[in-house]
Structures are given as C-alpha cells and as structure tokens.
C-alpha positions in Angstrom: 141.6 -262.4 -99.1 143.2 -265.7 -98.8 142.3 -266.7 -102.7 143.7 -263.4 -103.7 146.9 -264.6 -105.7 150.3 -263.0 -104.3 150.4 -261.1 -107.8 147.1 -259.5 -107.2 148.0 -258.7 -103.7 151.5 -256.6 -104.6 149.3 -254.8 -107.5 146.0 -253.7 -104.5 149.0 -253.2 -101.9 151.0 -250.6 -104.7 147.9 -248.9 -105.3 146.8 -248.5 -102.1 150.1 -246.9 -101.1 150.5 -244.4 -104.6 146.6 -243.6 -103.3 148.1 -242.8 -100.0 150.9 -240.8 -100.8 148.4 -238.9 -103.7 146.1 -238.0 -100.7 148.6 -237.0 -98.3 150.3 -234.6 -100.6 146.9 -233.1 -101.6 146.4 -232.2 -98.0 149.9 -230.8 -97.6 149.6 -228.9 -100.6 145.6 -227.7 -99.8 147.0 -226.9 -96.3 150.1 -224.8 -96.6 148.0 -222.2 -98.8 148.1 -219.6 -96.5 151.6 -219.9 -96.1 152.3 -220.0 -99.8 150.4 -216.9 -100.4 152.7 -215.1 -97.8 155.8 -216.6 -98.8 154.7 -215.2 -102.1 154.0 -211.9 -101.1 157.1 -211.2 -99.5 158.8 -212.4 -102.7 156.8 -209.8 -104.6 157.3 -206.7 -102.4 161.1 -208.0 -102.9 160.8 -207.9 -106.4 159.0 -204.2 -106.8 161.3 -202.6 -104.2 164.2 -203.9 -106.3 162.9 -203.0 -109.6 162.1 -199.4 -107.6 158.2 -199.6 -107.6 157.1 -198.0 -104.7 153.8 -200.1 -104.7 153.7 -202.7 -102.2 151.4 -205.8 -101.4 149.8 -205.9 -98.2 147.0 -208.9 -98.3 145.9 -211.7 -99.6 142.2 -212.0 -100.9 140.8 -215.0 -100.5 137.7 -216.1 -103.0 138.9 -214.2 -106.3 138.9 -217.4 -108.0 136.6 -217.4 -111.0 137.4 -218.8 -114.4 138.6 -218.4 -116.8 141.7 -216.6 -114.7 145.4 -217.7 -115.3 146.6 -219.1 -112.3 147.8 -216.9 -109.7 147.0 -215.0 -106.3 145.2 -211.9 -105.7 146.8 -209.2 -103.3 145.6 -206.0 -101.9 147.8 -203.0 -102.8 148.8 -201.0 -99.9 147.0 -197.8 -99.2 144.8 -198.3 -102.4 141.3 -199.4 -103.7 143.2 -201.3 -106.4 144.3 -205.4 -106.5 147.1 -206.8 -107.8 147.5 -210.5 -109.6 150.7 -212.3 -109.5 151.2 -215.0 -112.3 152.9 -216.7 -114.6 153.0 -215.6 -118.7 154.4 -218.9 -120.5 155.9 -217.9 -124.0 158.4 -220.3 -125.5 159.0 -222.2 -122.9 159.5 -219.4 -120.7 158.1 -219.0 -117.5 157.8 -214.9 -116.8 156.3 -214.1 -113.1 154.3 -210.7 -113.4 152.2 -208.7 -111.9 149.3 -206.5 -113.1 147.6 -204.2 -111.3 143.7 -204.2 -111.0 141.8 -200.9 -110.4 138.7 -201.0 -108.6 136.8 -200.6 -111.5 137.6 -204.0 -113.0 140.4 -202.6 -115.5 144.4 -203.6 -116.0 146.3 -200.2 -114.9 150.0 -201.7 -115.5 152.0 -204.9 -116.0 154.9 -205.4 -113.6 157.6 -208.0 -114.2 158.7 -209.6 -111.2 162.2 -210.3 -111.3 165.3 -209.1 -113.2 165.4 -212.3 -115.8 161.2 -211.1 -116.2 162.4 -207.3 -117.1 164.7 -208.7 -119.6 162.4 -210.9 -121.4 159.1 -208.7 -120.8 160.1 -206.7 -124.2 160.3 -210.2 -126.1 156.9 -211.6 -125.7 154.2 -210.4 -128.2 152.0 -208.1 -127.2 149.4 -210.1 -128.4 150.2 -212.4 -125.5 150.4 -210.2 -122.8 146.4 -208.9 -124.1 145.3 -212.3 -124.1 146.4 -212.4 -120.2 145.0 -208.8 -119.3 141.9 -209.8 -121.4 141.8 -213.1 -118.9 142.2 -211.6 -116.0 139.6 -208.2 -116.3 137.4 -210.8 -117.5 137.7 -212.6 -114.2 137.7 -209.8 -112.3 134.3 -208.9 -113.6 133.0 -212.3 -113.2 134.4 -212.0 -109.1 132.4 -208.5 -109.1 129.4 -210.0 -110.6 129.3 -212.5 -108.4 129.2 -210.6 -105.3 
C-alpha cells in the first residue's frame, strides 16, 4: 500500500466512501418500505375522503410486482374483493398521483386523482395517456394472477 502514490490513495479512499454512502442509503431506503407504504396509505385515504370518495385503503399487498407495471403500491380496498394502485402519470413535466381501482377480475373499474392540483389537471392529459397506464397496469395484474 506503501507504493500506492498519495493521488491514487485520495481517488480508492473517495470511492470507497461514495460506495459507502451508495450502500447505506440502499438499505435505508430497502428498509423503510413498510413504512413508506403506510405513510402512503394514510395520504391516500386523505386524499379520497377529501375529494368525497367513500372508498378507503385498508392494506398493503406485498408481491404485486410484475412488469411491465408503472411504479406504484398495491392496496387492498376496504370491505371489497377489488385492489387499488397508487401511481404517478407523468405528462409534460407533470407529476399527477392517481389511483385506479382493480376489480378482482383483473379489469380497471375507475381512475381517481389524488389530490386537488391532480383533479385539476386530470381533464388535461390525453386520454390516450391515461389507456396506456390502465393498459400497463391490467396487464400486470394478469401477469401477478398468472403467476400465482
């Protein structure tokens, strides 16, 4: 280590520490998922008892990932056989949280915006967009099914 020049050194020692930092906030982040997805649900049951939905999340389901799914969480709906996906439509820059509703047959029932600024916009984004999503989402709904 001794032949190492002090140049060499600062570079292995900066790497080391970016590598460091780069793991530790990959654990925090693959840690704190459980409490993510309930700080999120109590945002959402928020959001749909102010829009005056009288739906309401109760769960989280783990395991619904399956691609090619937008990012998001699945939920249980209270007192129903149907799911409910929370995620993000981007269109122009825009971030719009929603919500769709998943029957237990596999198909979108409805398309909640979650927020007041997301029931503004909602109207504004192409309807071609918002199938593209929906289209996304049965389709990894079906792949979740299939795989069970």
């Amino acid at each position: 280590m001794n032949k190492l020049s002090p140049a060499v050194k600062d570079r292995l020692i900066l790497i080391g520490w970016i590598a460091g930092l780069l793991l530790a906030v990959s654990l925090l982040w693959s840690l704190s998922f459980n409490y993510r997805a309930a700080a999120l649900m109590r945002s959402v049951n928020k959001a749909l008892e102010a829009a005056g939905d009288t739906r309401t999340v109760s769960s989280h389901v783990p395991g619904r990932v399956a691609r090619p799914a937008p990012v998001g969480f699945w939920y249980r709906l209270y007192e129903s056989d149907s799911l409910f996906f929370v995620f993000v439509i981007m269109n122009e820059g825009i971030l719009v949280p929603c919500g769709v509703e998943i029957s237990g047959k596999g198909k979108a029932v409805d398309i909640v915006p979650l927020g007041s600024h997301a029931r503004q916009v909602i109207d504004r984004i192409p309807q071609g967009v918002i199938r593209v999503y929906i289209r996304r989402i049965e389709s990894a709904m079906s792949a979740a099914k299939g795989a069970q």
